[in-house]
C-alpha positions as CSV (number, residue, x, y, z in Angstrom):
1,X,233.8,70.8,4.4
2,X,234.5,73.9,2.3
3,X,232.4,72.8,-0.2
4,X,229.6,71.9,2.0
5,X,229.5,74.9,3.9
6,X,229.1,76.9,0.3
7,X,225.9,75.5,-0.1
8,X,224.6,77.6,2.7
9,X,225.2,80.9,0.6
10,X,221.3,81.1,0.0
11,X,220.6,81.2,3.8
12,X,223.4,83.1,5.2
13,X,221.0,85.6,6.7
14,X,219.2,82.5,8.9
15,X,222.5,81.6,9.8
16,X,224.0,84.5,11.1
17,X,220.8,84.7,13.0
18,X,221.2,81.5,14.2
19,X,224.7,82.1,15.0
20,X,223.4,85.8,17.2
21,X,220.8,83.8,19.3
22,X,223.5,80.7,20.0
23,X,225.9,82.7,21.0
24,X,223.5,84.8,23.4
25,X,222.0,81.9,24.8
26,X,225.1,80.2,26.1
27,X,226.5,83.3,27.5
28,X,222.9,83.5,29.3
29,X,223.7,79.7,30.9
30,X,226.9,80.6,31.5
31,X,226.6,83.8,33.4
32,X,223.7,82.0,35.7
33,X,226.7,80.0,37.1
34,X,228.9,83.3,37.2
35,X,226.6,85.6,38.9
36,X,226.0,82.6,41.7
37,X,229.4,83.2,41.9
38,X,228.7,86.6,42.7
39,X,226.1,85.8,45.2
40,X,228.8,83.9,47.1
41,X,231.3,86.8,47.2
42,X,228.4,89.4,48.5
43,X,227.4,86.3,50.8
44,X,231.3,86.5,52.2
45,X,231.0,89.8,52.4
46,X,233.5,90.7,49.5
47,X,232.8,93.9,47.1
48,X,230.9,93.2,44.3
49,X,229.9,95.1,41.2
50,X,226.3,94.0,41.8
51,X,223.8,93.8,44.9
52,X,222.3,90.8,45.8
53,X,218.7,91.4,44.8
54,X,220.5,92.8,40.9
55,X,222.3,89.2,40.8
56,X,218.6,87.2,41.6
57,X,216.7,89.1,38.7
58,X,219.5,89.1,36.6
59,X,219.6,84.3,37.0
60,X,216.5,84.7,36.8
61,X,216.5,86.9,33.6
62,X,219.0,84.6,31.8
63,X,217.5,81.4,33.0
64,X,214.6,82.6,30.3
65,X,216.4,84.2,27.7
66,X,218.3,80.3,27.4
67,X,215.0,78.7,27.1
68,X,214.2,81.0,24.3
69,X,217.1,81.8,23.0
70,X,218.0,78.2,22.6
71,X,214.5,77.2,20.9
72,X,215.2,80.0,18.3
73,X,218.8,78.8,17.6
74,X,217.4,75.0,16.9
75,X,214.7,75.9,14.9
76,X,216.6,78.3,12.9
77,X,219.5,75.4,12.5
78,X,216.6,73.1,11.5
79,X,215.1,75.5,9.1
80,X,218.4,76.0,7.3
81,X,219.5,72.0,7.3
82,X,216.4,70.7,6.1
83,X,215.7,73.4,3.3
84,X,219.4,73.1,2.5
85,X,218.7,69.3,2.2
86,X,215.6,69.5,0.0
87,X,217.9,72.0,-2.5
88,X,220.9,69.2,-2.4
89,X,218.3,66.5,-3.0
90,X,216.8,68.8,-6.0
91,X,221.1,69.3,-7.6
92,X,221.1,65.4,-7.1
93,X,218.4,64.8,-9.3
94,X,219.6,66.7,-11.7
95,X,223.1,65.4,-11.4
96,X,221.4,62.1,-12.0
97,X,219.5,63.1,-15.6
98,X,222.9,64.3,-17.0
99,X,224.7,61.3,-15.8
100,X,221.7,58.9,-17.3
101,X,221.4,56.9,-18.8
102,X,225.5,56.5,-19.7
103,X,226.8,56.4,-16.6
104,X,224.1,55.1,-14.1
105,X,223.9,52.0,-16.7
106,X,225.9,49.9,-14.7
107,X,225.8,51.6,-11.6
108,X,224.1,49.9,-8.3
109,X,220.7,50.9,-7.9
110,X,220.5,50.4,-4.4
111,X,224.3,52.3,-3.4
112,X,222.4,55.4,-5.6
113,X,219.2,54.9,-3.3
114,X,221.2,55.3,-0.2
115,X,223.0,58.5,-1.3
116,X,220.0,59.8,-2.5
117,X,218.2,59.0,1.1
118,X,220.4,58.2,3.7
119,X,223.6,59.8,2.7
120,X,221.7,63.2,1.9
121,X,219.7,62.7,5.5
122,X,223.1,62.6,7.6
123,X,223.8,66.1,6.3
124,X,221.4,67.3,8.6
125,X,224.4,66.7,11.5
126,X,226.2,68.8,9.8
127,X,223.9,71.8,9.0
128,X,222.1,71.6,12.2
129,X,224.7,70.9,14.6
130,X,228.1,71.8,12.7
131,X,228.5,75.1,11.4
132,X,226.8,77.4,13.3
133,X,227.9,75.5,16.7
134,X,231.4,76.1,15.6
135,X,230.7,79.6,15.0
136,X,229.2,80.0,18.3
137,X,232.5,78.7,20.0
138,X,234.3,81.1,18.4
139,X,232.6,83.7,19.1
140,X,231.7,82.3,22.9
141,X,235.8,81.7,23.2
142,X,236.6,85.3,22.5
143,X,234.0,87.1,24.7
144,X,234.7,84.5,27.9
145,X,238.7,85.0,27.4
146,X,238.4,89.0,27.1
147,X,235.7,88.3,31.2
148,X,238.6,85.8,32.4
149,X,241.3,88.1,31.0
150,X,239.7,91.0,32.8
151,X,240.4,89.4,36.0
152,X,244.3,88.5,35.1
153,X,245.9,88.2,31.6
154,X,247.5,84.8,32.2
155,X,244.0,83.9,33.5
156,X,242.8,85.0,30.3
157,X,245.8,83.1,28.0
158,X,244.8,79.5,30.3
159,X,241.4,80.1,29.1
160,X,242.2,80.5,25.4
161,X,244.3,77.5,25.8
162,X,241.6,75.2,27.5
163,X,239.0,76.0,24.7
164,X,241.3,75.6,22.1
165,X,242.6,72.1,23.8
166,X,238.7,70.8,24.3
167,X,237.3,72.8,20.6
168,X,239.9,71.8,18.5
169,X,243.0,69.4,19.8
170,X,240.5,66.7,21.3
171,X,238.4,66.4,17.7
172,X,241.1,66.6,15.4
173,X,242.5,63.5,17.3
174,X,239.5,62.2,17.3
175,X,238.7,62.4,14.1
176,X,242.4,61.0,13.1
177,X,242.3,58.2,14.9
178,X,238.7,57.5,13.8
179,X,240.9,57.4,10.3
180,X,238.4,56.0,7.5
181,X,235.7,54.1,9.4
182,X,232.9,56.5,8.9
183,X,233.4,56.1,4.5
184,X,233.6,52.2,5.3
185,X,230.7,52.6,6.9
186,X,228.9,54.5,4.4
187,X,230.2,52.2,1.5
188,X,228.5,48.7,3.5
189,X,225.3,50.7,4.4
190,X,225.2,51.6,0.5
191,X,225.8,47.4,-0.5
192,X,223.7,46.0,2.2
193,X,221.0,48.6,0.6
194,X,222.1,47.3,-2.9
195,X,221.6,43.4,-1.7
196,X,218.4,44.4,-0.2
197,X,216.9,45.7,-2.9
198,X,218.1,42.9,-4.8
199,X,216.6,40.4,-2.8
200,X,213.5,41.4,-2.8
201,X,213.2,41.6,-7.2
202,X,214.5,38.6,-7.3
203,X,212.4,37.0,-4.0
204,X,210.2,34.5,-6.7
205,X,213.2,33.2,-8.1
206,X,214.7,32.9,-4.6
207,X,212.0,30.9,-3.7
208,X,211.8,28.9,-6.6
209,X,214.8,27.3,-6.5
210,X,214.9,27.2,-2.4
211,X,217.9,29.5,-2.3
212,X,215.9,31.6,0.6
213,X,218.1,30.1,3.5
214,X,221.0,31.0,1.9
215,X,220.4,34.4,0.8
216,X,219.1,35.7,4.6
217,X,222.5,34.1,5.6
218,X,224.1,36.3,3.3
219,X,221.9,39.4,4.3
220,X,222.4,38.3,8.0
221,X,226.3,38.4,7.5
222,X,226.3,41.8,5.7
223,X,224.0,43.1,8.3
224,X,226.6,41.6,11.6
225,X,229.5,43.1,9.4
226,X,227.4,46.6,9.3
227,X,226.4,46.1,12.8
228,X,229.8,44.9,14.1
229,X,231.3,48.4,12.3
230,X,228.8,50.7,13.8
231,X,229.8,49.3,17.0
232,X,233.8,50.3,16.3
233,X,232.4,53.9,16.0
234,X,230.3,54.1,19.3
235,X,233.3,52.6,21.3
236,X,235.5,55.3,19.9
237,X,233.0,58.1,20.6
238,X,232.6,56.7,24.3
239,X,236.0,57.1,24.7
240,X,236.5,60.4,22.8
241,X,234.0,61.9,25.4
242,X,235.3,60.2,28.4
243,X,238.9,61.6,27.4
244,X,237.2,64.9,26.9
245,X,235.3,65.2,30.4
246,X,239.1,64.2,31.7
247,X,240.7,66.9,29.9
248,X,237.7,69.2,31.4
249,X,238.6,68.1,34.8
250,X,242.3,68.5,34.6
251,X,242.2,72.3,33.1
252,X,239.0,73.2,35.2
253,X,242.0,72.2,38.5
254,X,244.3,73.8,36.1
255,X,242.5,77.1,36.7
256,X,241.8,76.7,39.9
257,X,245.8,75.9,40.8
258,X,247.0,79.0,38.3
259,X,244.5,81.5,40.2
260,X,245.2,80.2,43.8
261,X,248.7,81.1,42.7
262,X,248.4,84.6,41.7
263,X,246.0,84.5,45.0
264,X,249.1,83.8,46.7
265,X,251.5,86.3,44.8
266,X,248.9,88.6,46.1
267,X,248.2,89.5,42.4
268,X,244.5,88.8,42.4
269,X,241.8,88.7,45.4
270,X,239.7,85.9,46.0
271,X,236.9,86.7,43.6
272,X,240.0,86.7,40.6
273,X,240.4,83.1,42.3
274,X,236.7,82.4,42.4
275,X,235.2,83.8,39.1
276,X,237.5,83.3,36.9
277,X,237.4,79.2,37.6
278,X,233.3,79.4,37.9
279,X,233.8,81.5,34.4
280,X,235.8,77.9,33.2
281,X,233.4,75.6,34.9
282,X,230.4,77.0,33.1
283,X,231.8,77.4,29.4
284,X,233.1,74.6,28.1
285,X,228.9,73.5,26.7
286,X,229.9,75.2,23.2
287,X,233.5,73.6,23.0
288,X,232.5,70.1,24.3
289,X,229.4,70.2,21.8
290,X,232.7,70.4,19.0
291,X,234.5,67.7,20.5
292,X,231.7,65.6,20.4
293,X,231.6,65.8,16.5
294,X,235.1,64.4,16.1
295,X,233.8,60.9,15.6
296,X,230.0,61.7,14.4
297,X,231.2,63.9,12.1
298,X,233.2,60.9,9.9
299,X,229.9,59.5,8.9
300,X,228.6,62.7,8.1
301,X,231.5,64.0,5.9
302,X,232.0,60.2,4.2
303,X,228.0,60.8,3.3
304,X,229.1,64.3,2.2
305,X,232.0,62.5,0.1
306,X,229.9,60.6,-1.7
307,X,227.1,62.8,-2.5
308,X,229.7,65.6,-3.6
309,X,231.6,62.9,-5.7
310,X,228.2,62.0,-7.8
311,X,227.9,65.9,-8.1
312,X,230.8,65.9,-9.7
313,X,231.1,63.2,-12.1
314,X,230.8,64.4,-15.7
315,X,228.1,63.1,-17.9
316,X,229.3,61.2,-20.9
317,X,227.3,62.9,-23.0
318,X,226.0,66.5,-22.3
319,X,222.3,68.7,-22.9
320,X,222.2,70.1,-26.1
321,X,220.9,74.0,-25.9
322,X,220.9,77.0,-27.6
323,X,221.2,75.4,-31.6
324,X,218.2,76.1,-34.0
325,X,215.1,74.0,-34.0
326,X,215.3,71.6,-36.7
327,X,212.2,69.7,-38.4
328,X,212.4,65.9,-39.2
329,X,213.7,65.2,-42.9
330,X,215.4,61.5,-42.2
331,X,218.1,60.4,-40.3
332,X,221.6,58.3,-41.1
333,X,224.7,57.0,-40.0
334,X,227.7,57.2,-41.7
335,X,230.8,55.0,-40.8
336,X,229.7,54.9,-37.3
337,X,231.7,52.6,-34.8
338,X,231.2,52.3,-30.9
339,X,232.4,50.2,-28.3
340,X,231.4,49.9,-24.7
341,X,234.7,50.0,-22.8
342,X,237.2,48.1,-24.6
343,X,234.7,45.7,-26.7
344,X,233.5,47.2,-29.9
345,X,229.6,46.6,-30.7
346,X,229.6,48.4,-34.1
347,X,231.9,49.1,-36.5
348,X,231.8,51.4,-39.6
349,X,228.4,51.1,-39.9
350,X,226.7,53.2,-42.5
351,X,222.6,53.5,-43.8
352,X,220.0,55.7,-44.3
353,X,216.5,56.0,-42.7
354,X,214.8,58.0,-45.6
355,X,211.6,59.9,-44.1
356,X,208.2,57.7,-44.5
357,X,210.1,54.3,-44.6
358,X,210.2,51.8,-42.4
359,X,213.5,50.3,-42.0
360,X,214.1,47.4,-40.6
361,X,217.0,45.7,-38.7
362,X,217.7,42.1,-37.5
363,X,220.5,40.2,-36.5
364,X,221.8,38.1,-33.2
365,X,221.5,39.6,-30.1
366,X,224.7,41.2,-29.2
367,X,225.0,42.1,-32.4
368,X,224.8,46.0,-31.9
369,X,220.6,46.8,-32.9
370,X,220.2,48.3,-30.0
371,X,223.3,50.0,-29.5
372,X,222.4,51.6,-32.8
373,X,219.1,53.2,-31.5
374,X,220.4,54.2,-28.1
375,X,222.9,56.3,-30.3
376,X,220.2,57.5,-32.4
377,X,218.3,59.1,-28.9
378,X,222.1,60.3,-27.8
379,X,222.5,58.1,-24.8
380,X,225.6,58.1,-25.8
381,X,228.5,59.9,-28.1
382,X,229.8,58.5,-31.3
383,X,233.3,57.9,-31.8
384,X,234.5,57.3,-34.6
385,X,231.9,58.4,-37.2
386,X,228.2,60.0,-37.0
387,X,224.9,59.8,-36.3
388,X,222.8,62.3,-38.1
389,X,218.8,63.2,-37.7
390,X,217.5,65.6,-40.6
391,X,220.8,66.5,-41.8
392,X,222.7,67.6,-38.4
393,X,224.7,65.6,-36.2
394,X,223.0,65.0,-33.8
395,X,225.4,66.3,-31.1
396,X,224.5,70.0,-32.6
397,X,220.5,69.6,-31.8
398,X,219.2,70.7,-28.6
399,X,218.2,68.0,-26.8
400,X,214.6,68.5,-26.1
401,X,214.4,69.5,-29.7
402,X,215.9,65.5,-30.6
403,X,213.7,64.2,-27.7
404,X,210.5,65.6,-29.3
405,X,211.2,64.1,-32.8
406,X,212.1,60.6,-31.1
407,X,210.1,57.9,-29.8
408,X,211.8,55.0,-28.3
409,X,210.4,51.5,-27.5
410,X,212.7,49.6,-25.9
411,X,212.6,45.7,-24.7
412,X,211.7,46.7,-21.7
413,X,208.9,48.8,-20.5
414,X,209.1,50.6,-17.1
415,X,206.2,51.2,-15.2
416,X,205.8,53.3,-12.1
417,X,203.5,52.8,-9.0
418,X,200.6,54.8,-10.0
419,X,197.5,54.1,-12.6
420,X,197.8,53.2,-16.0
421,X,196.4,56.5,-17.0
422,X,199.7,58.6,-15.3
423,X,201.8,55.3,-16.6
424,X,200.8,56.4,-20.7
425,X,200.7,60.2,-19.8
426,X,204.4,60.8,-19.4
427,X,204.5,60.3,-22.6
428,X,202.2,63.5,-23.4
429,X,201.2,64.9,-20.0
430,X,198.1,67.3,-21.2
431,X,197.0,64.2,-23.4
432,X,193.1,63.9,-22.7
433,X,191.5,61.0,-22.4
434,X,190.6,60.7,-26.6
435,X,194.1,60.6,-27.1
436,X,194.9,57.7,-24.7
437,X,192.0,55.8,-25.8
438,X,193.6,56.3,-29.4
439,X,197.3,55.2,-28.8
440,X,195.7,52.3,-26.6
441,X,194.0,50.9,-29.2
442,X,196.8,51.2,-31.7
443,X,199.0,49.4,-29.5
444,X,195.9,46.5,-29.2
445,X,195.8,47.4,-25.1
446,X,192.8,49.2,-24.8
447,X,190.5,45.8,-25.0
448,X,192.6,44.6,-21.8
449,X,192.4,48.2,-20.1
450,X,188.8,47.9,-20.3
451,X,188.5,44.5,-18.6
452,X,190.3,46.0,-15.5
453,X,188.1,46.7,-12.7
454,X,189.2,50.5,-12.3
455,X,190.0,50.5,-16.3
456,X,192.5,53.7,-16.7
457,X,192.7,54.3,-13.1
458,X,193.8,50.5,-12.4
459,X,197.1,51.1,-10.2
460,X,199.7,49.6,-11.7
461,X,202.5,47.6,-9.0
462,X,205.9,48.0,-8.4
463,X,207.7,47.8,-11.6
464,X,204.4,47.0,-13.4
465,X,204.9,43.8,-11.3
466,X,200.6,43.3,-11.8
467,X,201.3,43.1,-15.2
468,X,202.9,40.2,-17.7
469,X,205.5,41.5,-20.0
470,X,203.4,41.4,-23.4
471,X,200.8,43.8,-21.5
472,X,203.9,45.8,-20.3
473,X,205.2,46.2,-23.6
474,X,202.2,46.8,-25.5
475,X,201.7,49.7,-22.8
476,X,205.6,51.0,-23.8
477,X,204.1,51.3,-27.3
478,X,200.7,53.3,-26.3
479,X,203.3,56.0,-25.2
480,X,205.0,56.7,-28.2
481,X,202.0,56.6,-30.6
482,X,200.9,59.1,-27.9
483,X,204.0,61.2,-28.6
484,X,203.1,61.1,-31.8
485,X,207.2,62.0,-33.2
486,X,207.5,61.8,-36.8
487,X,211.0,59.3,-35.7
488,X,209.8,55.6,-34.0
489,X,212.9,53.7,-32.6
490,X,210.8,50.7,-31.7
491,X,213.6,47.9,-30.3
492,X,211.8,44.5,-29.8
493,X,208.4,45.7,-29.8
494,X,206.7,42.3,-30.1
495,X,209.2,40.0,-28.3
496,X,206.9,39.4,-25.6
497,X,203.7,39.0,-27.5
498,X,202.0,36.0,-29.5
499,X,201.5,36.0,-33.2
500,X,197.9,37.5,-32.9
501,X,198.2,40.5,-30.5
502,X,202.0,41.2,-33.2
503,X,199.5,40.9,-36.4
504,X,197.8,43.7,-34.9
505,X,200.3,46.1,-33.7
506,X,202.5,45.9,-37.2
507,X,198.9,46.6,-38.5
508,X,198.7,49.6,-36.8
509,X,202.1,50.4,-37.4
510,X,201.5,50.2,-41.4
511,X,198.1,51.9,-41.1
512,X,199.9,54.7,-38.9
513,X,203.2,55.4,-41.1
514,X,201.9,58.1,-42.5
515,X,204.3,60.4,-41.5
516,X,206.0,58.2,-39.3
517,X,209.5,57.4,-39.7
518,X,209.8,53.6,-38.2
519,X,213.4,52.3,-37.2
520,X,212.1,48.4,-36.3
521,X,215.2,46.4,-34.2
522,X,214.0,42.5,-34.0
523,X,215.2,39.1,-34.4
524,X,212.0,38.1,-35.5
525,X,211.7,37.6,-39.3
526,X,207.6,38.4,-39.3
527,X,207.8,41.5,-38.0
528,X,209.9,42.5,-41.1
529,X,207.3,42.1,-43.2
530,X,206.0,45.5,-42.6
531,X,209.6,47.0,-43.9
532,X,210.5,48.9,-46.9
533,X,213.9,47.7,-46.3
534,X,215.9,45.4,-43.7
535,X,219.3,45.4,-43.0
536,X,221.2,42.8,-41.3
537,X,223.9,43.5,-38.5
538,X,226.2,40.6,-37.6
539,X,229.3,41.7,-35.4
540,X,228.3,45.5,-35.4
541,X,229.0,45.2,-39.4
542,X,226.0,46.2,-41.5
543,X,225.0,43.7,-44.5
């Protein structure tokens, strides 16, 4: 909660102005009830500090000072949550590109897409309706003890006791017995997302093998289970706010008994019987808004949980800033072993990748080739041994620098839901059209570009989904001839396409190596033929 309520530092200012107009606006609603006491006393004919007419204009007064008062606080609230959420969204994203790709590898797409929507959404509760309402009850408790007080000191103490009973006694035992349904809940909303999305990738192959009746039984199950939790946490909210209007009842009679005492002991007239239990009445809106969040607020701190827990995971590999640029003169790897987990995938391998060569690498799959490359771009560290680019580890170059001398192909070829022509440019984004049209035709694409209705501007679908995978993967390899680096880590470039369309890409290839370093991964054996020098990797040893 600590943590969470750091991250309003930027907008303290809008907060402590939120926090002003709250607590003025619910001393507004509550003195409307007070001053009707008033009314009643100079009705009775008992003294009052204020004449009948003062007490009208005065309601009447506060009755619009609430209105806006009130409007102000909300918006203000909503102002802070929702820029406060866009800033947590922006420290998620960046949490995610130092994390990637080592540690999102194996992670579940779908539980990342519902911390990055929903988990980061429910904070809203908390920025909205948390913080600055429990500020205001503070505040609201001190000033409405200190009017109470003034009418009796014990008066005063019974007040302080009934706030504190309904503010903090009622959602702390809330909240405890609510014990760890609201990260449950979180964790099922975060798989039933995962299955989702899931389900729908995979829907041809569902229906292909008429596994469709099966799988919505599975989703329906996940969803009763999701449904069947969410209803555990309403009932317990019911009854948290049933027990809470009970507890209101009991210290509102509480009041009411304790002043008709003093009444009787002749220590207080009948407005310190009167006002002080009107005062009671009237004031509990801030502290009953508090108890209320005993049981929302599991949900909202699980969500909190888990969006501060991806926060804080530590990459595997870290940015590289603040080193020397370095030109491209080669690259190498010398005695270089990894392992992913417990299972090593290379071991004391050693070669060179001389500048201008293309060096080539086959072997089974599995065998480590593109472990290799993914080590060459970083993904991840080295241990034991080195990877070095131009001379330098390649730990000790900044990373933008390494990314700008790289170019990396891999087997498969993400696309993203928008044209062919923002689909190449990430690869250069102030490439002009010329320069497209060039890699495109390099990576034999262009041809099929051109027979598209829209050409460049053809959307592309979901996860290039429009597309087969030789077209997808002849697209991966327009973006790095359009990045033009002097190093090409091309990792099953031609897997996907037929002899022809491969003829003509490892043409391009050798009529483009000028000044192109080429590290070519493949099982095939003709697409070595375009190598100065193949090396063979069979159990993550190099032959």
């Amino acid at each position: 909660m600590l943590r969470l309520i750091g991250l309003v530092q930027p907008l303290a200012g809008f907060m402590a102005l939120a926090i002003g107009m709250g607590l003025a606006g619910h001393l507004c609603a509550a003195f409307i009830t007070i001053f009707g006491g008033y009314a009643v006393l100079d009705l009775l004919q008992f003294d009052t500090p204020f004449s009948l007419t003062a007490i009208f204009i005065s309601v009447g007064v506060f009755a619009l000072l609430r209105g806006l008062l009130r409007y102000a606080e909300q918006a203000s609230n909503h102002f802070i949550a929702f820029k406060l959420l866009a800033l947590i969204r922006d420290r998620v994203f960046r949490a995610l590109r130092r994390l990637c790709p080592a540690k999102l590898e194996g992670r579940d797409r779908g539980d990342l897409i519902s911390v990055i929507t929903s988990d980061i959404e429910l904070l809203e509760v908390f920025y909205a309706h948390t913080i600055s309402p429990a500020a205001i009850a503070g505040l609201f408790t001190v000033v409405m003890c200190l009017f109470i007080g003034s009418c009796h000191w014990a008066l005063g103490l019974l007040a302080l006791f009934a706030y504190a009973v309904v503010g903090l006694a009622v959602p702390l035992l809330t909240s405890r017995f609510s014990g760890e349904e609201g990260m449950v809940f979180r964790q099922e909303s975060g798989e039933l997302s995962a299955f989702v999305l899931d389900s729908l990738r995979g829907l041809d192959e569902t229906l292909q093998y008429g596994q469709g009746e099966a799988r919505l039984a599975q989703m329906n199950a996940r969803t009763d289970a999701l449904s069947e939790s969410e209803s555990r946490r309403k009932r317990k909210a019911g009854r948290s706010m049933a027990a809470t209007n009970t507890v209101i009842l009991l210290l509102d009679l509480a009041m009411l008994f304790a002043s008709a005492a003093l009444y009787s002991q002749g220590q207080v007239g009948f407005a310190g019987v009167l006002i002080p239990t009107v005062a009671l009445m009237s004031s509990f809106g801030p502290c009953v808004a508090l108890a209320n969040l005993g049981s929302t607020l599991q949900s909202t701190f699980a969500a909190g949980n888990r969006v501060l827990d991806l926060l804080d995971e530590a990459p595997l590999v870290e940015e590289v800033s603040g080193q020397t640029q370095v030109e491209f003169t080669g690259a190498a790897a010398e005695n270089l072993s990894f392992s992913y987990g417990g299972e090593e995938v290379l071991s004391g391998l050693s070669l060179d990748i001389p500048k201008g060569q293309v060096v080539g690498i086959v072997g089974r799959s599995g065998s480590g080739k593109s472990t290799f490359l993914k080590l060459l771009m970083r993904f991840w560290r080295a241990r034991p041994g080195q990877v070095q680019v131009s001379g330098r580890e390649v730990g000790q170059i900044n990373t933008r620098n390494l990314r700008d001398m790289e170019s990396f192909v891999t087997q498969e070829t993400h696309l993203f839901h928008d044209s062919l022509r923002n689909n190449l440019r990430i690869a250069k984004l102030d490439a002009t059209d010329e320069e497209i049209i060039a890699a495109c035709k390099k990576a034999a694409v262009h041809n099929f570009i051109m027979t598209l209705p829209k050409g460049y501007d053809t959307p592309v679908g979901e996860l290039g989904g429009t597309l087969s995978g030789g077209e997808r993967q002849r697209l991966g390899l327009a973006r790095a001839f359009l990045h033009n680096a002097p190093l090409m880590l091309l990792d099953e470039p031609t897997s996907n396409l037929d002899s022809l369309n491969e003829a003509v890409i490892l043409k391009s290839l050798g009529q483009e190596r000028d000044g192109k370093t080429v590290v070519l991964v493949s099982h095939r054996q003709s697409t070595m033929r375009i190598a100065d020098q193949v090396y063979s990797v069979e159990n993550g040893r190099l032959s």
